[in-house]
N, C-alpha and C positions, 0 to 999 in steps of 0.2 A: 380608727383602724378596724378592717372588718376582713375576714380571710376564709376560705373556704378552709374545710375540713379537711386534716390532712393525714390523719392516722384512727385506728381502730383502737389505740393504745390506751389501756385501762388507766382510769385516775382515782386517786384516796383523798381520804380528809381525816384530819387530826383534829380531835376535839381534847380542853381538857374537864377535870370535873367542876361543878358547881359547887354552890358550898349552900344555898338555899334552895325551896320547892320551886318558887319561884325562878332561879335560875335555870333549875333543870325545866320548866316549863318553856322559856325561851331557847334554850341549846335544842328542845325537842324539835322547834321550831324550824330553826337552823337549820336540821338535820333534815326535815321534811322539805326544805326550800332546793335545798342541795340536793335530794334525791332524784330530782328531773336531770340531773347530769349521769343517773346510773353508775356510781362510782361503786370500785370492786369492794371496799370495806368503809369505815371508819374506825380510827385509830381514836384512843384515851390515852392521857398520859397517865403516870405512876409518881407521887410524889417521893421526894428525898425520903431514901431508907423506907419506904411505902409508906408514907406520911399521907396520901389521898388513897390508901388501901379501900375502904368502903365505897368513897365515889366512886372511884374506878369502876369495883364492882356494879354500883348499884345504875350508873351511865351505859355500860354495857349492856347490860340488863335490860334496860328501856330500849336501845336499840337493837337486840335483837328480837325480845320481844313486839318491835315494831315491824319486824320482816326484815330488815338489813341486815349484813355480818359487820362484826365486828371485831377489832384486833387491840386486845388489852397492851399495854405498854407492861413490862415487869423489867424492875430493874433489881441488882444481887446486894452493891453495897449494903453493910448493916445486915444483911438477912443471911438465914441460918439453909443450912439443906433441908429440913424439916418445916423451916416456915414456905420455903419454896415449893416441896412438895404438897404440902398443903394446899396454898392455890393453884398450883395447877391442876389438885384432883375438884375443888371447885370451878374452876375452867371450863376442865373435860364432863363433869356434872351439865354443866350450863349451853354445853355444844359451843362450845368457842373453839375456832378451826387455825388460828392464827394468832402468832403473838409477835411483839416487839421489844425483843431481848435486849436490855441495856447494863451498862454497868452503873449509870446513875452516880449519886453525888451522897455525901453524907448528909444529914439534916444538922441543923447550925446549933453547937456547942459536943456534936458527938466524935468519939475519936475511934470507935473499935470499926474497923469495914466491914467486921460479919467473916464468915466463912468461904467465900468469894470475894477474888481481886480484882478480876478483868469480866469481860464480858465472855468471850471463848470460852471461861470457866461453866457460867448459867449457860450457853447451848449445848456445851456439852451434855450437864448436867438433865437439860429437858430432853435430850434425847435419848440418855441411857432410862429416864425413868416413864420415856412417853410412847416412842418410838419414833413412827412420820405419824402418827396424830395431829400436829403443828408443822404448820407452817411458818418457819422461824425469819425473821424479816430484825437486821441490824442497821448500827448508825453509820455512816462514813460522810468524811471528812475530807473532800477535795482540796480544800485550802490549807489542811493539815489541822488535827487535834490539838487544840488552843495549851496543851500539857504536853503534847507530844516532844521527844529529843529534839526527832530531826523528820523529813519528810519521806526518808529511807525508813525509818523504821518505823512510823505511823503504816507506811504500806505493808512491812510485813507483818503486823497485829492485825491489820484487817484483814488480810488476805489469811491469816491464824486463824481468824472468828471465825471468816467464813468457811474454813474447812473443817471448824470444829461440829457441824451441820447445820448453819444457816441457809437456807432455800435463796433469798435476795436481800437486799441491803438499798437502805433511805438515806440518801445525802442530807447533812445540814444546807441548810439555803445558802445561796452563794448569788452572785449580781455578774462574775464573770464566766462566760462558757466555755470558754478557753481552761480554766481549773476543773471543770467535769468533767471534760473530754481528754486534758491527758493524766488526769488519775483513770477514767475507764481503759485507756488506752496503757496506761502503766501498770493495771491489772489485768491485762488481756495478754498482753509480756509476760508476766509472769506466771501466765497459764492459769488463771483465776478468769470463768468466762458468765460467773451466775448475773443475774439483773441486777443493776445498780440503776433504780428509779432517785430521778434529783429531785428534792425536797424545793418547793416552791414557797414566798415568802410575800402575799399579796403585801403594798404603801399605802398604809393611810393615815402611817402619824409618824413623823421625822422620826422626834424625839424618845418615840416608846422604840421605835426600829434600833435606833442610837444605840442605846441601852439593851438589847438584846445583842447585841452584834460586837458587841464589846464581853460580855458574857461568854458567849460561845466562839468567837474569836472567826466570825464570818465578815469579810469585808466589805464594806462600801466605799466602789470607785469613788475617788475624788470628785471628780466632775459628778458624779449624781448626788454626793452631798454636798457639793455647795450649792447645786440647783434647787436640793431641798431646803438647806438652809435657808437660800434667800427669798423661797416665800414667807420664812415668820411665820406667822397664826393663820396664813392664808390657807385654810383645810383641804377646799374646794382646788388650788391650782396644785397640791401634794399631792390629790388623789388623784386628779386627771393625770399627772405628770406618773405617779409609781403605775397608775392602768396600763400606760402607753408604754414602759420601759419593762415593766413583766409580760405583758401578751407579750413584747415582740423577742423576750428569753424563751417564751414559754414555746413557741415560735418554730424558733432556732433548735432547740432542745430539740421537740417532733421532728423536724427536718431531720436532723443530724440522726436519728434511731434509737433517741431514748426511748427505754421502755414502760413509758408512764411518767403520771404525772403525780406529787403528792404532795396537796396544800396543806399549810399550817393558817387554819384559817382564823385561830384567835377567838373561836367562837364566833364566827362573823362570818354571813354570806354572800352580803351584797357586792364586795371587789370580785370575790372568788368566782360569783355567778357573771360577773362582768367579764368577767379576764375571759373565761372558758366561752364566752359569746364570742368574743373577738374572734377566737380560734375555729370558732365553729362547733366547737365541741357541745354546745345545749342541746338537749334536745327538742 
């Protein structure tokens, strides 16, 4: 599958931290292979209740230090207004221009959430104590928040976030386009008109996909998992198969005016730099 270029539309990547030198040696790697796509940031994750607080930082670090910008993940659960204040005046020390406000998860055996419940809560909070220093960037959930009621009121929490001052908003990866387009479409009704770039989710292992998607409560059409299933340990006919079924979302998506694109790329560049050839997108 090979397609001309068909948009200007800026793309991200999500890295998360390493836990060795050696790891961050190879993510740096990563990060250099993927910069020939020219991509607007790279995103870090934030561990449970800032359980990767240091990598984060010190991931970021390396990448901006390398000439990239980059956009820390912060999420509230667990954490205090003071602890939050705190890194973001390390942030703003460090020229970090963009962040990815989350409400995050507790870390396993803790019960107190902290002094923040929702995510609304933390943009507000960065923006009564930053101003527009940041560029506030949240989750959304076309397929609906795997905790969420109902699909009604998932919309109205997000559409809450986002007026609480988020600039745009990162979908969870999703396999149907039909679920991106009428959540954008059911916040464009309801007078909510900022960017929702869809989260992309490159195939190259059934079973670790399985398990993330069951997590976060993103679907995999029938028919593309039993397609995976039925190669087994065939690696090689998984990968060819998720290449060919993501360019041709990734595709669809540009077609249709998303505006960007943003990999989760696992640490890994070699689908990611694959996919975005398809589209034309390398440089």
């Amino acid at each position: 599958m090979t397609t001309t270029k068909q948009t200007s539309q800026p793309i991200s990547f999500e890295f998360f931290p390493t836990k060795t030198a050696e790891g961050a040696e190879k993510l740096a790697l990563v990060r250099d292979k993927l910069s020939v796509l020219d991509p607007l940031y790279y995103s870090v994750t934030y561990g449970a209740g800032g359980s990767t607080q240091e990598g984060t930082l010190n991931t970021i670090k390396s990448i901006m230090d390398a000439g990239y910008s980059a956009a820390p993940h912060l999420s509230c659960i667990g954490s205090t207004h003071e602890g939050i204040k705190s890194i973001l005046d390390i942030f703003m020390a460090r020229g970090v221009k963009r962040i990815v406000a989350l409400r995050g998860d507790l870390p396993s055996g803790h019960r107190d959430v902290g002094e923040f419940r929702y995510a609304n809560e933390l943009v507000e909070f960065i923006r009564s104590e930053t101003n527009d220093h940041f560029h506030i960037e949240v989750a959304a959930y076309p397929e609906v928040h795997p905790q969420a009621r109902d699909a009604n009121t998932d919309l109205k929490h997000f559409i809450a976030k986002m007026n609480a001052g988020a600039n745009s908003a990162i979908t969870q990866y999703f396999f149907n386009i039909d679920a991106y387009l009428y959540f954008v479409d059911s916040c464009q009704k309801a007078g909510m008109d900022k960017p929702i770039v869809p989260g992309i989710m490159p195939i190259s292992n059934y079973s670790r996909l399985a398990g993330f998607s069951d997590m976060c409560g993103a679907e995999i059409p029938r028919w593309l998992a039993k397609r995976l299933q039925g190669y087994g340990d065939d690696i090689d006919s998984i990968k060819a198969l998720g290449l060919e079924v993501i360019s041709k979302l990734c595709e669809q998506l540009l077609a249709a005016g998303a505006p960007g694109l943003h990999f989760y790329t696992l640490n890994q560049s070699k689908t990611t730099l694959q996919i975005c050839e398809n589209l034309g997108l390398k440089k």
